[in-house]
Structures are given as structure tokens and as C-alpha cells.
PARO-614985 format. One record per residue (C-alpha): residue in one letter; x, y, z. Coordinates in nm, 3 decimals, m for minus. Example, Ala and Ser with C-alpha at 12.3 -4.5 7.8 and 13.67 -1.06 7.14 Angstrom:
BEGIN
  res       c1       c2       c3
    A    1.230   m0.450    0.780
    S    1.367   m0.106    0.714
This chain:
BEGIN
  res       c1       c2       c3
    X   m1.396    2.991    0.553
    X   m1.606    3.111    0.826
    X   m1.725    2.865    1.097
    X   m2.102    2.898    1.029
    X   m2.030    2.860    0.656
    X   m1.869    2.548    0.691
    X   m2.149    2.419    0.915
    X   m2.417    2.488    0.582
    X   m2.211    2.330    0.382
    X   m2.209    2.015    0.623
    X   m2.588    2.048    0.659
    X   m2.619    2.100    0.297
    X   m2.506    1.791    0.216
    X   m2.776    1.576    0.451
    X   m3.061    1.640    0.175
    X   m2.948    1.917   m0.074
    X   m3.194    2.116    0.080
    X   m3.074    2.510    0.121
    X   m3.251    2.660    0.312
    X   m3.348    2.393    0.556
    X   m2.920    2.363    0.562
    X   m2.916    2.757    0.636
    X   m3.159    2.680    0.921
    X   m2.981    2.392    1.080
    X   m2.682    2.603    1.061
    X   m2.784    2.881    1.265
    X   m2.949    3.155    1.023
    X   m3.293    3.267    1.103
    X   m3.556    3.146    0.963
    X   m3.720    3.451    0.764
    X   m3.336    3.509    0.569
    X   m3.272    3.115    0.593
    X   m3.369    3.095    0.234
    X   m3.180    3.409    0.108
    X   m2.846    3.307    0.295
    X   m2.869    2.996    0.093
    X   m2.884    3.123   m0.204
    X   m2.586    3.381   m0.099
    X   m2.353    3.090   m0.011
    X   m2.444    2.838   m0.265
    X   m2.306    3.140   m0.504
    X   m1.940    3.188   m0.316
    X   m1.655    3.016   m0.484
    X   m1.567    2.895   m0.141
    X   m1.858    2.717   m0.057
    X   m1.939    2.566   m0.371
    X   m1.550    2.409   m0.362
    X   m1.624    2.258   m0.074
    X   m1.913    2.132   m0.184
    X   m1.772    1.956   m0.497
    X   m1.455    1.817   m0.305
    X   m1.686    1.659    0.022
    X   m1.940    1.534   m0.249
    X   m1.643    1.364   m0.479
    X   m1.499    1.211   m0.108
    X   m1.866    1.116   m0.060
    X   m1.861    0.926   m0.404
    X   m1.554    0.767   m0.347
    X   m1.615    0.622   m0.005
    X   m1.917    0.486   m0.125
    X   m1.814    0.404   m0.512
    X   m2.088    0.614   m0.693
    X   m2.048    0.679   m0.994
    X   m2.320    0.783   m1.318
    X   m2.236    0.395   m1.473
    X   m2.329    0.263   m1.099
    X   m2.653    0.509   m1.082
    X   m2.754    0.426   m1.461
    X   m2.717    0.032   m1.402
    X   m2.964    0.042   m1.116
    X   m3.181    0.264   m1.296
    X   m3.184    0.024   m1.631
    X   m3.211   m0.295   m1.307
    X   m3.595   m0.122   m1.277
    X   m3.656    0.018   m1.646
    X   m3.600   m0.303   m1.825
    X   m3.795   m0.572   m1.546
    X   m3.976   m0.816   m1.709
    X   m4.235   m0.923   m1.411
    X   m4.261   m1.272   m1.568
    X   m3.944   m1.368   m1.436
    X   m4.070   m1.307   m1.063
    X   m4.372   m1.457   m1.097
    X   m4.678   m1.606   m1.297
    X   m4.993   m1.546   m1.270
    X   m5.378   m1.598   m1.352
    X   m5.721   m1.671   m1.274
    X   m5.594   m1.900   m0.961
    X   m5.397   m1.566   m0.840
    X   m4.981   m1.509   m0.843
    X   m4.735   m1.741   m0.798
    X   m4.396   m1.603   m0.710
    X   m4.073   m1.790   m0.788
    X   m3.835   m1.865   m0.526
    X   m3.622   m1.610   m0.480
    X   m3.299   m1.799   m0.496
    X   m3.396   m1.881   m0.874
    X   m3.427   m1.486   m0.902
    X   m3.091   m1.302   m1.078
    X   m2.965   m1.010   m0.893
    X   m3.103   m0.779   m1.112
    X   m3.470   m0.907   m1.108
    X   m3.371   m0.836   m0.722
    X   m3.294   m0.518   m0.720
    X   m3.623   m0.436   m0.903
    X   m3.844   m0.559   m0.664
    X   m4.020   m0.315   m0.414
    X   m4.155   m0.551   m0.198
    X   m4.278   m0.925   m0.176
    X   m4.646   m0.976    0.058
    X   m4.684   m1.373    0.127
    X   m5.015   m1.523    0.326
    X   m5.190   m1.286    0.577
    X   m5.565   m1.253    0.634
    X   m5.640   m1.478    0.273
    X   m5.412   m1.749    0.417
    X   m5.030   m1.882    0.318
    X   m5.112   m1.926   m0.032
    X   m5.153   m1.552   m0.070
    X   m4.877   m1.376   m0.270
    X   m4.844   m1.016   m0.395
    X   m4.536   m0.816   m0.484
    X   m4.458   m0.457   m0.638
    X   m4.203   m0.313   m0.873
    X   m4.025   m0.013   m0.890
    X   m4.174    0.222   m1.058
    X   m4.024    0.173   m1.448
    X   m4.143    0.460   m1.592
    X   m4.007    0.666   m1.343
    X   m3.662    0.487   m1.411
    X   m3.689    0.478   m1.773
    X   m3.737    0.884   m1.750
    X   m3.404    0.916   m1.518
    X   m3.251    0.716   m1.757
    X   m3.350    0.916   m2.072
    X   m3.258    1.234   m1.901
    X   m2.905    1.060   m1.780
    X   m2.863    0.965   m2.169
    X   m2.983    1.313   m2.292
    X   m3.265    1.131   m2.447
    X   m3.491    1.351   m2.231
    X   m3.385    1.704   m2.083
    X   m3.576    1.940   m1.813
    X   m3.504    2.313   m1.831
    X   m3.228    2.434   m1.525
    X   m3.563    2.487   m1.314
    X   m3.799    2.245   m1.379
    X   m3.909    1.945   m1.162
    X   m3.622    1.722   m1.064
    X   m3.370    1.950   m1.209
    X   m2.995    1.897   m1.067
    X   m2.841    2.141   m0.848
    X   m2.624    2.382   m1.002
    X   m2.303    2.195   m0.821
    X   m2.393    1.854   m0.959
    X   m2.453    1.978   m1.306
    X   m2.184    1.845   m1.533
    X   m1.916    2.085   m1.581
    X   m1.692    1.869   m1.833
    X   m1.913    1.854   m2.183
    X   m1.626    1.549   m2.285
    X   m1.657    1.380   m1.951
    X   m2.068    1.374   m1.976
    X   m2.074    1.269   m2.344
    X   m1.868    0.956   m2.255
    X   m2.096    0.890   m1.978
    X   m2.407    0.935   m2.227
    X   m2.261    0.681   m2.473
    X   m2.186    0.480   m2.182
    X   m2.554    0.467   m2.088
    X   m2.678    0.434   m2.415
    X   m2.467    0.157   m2.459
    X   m2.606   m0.002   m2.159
    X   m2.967    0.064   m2.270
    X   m2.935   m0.140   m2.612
    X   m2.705   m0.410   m2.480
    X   m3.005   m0.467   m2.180
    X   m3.274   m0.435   m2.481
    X   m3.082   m0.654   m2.666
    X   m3.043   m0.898   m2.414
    X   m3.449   m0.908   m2.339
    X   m3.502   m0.980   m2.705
    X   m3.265   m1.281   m2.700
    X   m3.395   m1.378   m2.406
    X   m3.772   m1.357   m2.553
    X   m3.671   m1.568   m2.836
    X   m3.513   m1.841   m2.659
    X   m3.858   m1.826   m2.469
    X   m4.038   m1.899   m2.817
    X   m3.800   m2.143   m2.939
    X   m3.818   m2.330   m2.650
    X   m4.203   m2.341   m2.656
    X   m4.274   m2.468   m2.992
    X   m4.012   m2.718   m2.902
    X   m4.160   m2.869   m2.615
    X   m4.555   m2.846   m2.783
    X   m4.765   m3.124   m2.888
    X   m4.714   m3.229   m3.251
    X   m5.102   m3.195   m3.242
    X   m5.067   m2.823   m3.196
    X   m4.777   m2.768   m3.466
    X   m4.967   m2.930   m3.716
């Protein structure tokens, strides 16, 4: 493999982006975008792509059932466990009484500032957006090879076996986490009736 090729495929694999890759690596920038395409199409480069990419993974243990668990962390948040709130403002929960993945879901946490210490705010992750990645991980959803968000061609799964174990995987996940939020829901209600007034059951 030539030199400069290498050095896209290096580049290539800061932010996916190919041309911007092409550019970094030396190409001009009016045939940046065709060289790209050129050498994102040889055997060669695409190899070496896959096997830096699965060295990546490794080193840093990433995996679809890692990606899909912190995806379903954000899609299946139930904001009541972070914090309560009403006509007095929010009241956040200490974040040691917080489980990891409540955690994880959490953008960020605002407490005090100009309306004094009592002031709390805090922001999710976006669920929808989650719940879509997970859909499309699941096959619940799918996006045509060129639509918004679509996978580059040497990410795309190339063993059908190997992706519909990882679909049933996720799936799997999804109704266990559902499952678990019901449970927990009912527990919730059980546990409020118990501790009402007689007054109020009558």
C-alpha cells in the first residue's frame, strides 16, 4: 500500500469523514472528495480499514451489546427517579441514591446560580433520539443505504447470521428493560396504597 494511502486511511478513521481524510492526507482540495471515494472502493484500503477499526474495538471493548445497552440506559429513563418536582420547583435526588444507569442518562445537572442554592435543573439525553438508534440497531426501524445517519459502507454488517444474533440480542434487551419498568411501576403502586390513609381506601 502506498504511503499516502495509508495516511487516508489513518485520517479516515479520526471522524469517518472522506474527504476531509483525503485532505488531511495530502490530496487537493477540488479532487479531495473524488480520491475518497476512489480509495474507500480499493480492496486494500477498505481491509485496512476493517482490521484498524476491529483493533480499535478491541482496545476499547466496543461491541453492538455495549452500544445498544447505553442506548436502552437513555431510551428507557424514567426522570422520576432523578428527581421530583412541582409547583415549589425540582428537587433532585442525591446522586449517590442514583443507579448507574439513571447516570448514564443524565446530560447535565445545574444547582443554585443567579435564583440562589435552592435552584436545581437537569437535562436528559435525548430518548427519542436513542429509542430511534435502537429500533434501527434491532431492525425495528431501517434508513435506505443513503439516507440521514446511514452507516458507512465498511461498518455495514457483512455477516446476515452474526447481525440477526445481535438483533435478538437487542430485542431481548429492550423487553427485559420494559419489563423491568413495569415491575418496577407496580411495586410503586403497591407500595402506595399500602402506606395510604385508611380514610382514602375506604
Amino acid at each position: 500500500m502506498r504511503e499516502r494511502h495509508r495516511l487516508f486511511v489513518l485520517e479516515y478513521l479520526v471522524d469517518l469523514n472522506g474527504r476531509a481524510a483525503a485532505k488531511r492526507a495530502g490530496y487537493t482540495d477540488g479532487k479531495a472528495g473524488a480520491r475518497a471515494c476512489e480509495l474507500l472502493q480499493r480492496p486494500d484500503v477498505k481491509a485496512m480499514i476493517d482490521e484498524e477499526i476491529k483493533a480499535r474495538n478491541e482496545r476499547l471493548r466496543i461491541s453492538v451489546d455495549r452500544i445498544a445497552r447505553e442506548f436502552a440506559r437513555i431510551a428507557f429513563i424514567d426522570p422520576s427517579r432523578i428527581a421530583s418536582w412541582g409547583p415549589n420547583g425540582v428537587e433532585l435526588l442525591p446522586s449517590e441514591r442514583l443507579s448507574e444507569d439513571d447516570k448514564a442518562a443524565i446530560k447535565w445537572v445545574s444547582v443554585g446560580g443567579r435564583k440562589g442554592a435552592r435552584a436545581q435543573r437537569f437535562l436528559m439525553h435525548d430518548k427519542l433520539q436513542a429509542l430511534e438508534a435502537l429500533g434501527r440497531i434491532a431492525g425495528i426501524f431501517t434508513r435506505g443505504p443513503h439516507g440521514r445517519g446511514a452507516m458507512p459502507e465498511h461498518l455495514a454488517q457483512r455477516d446476515e447470521a452474526e447481525h440477526a444474533q445481535a438483533v435478538e440480542k437487542v430485542k431481548r434487551m429492550i423487553e427485559a428493560r420494559a419489563q423491568a419498568i413495569a415491575e418496577e411501576r407496580l411495586k410503586a403502586m403497591k407500595d402506595a396504597e399500602d402506606v395510604a390513609p385508611k380514610s382514602d381506601r375506604a
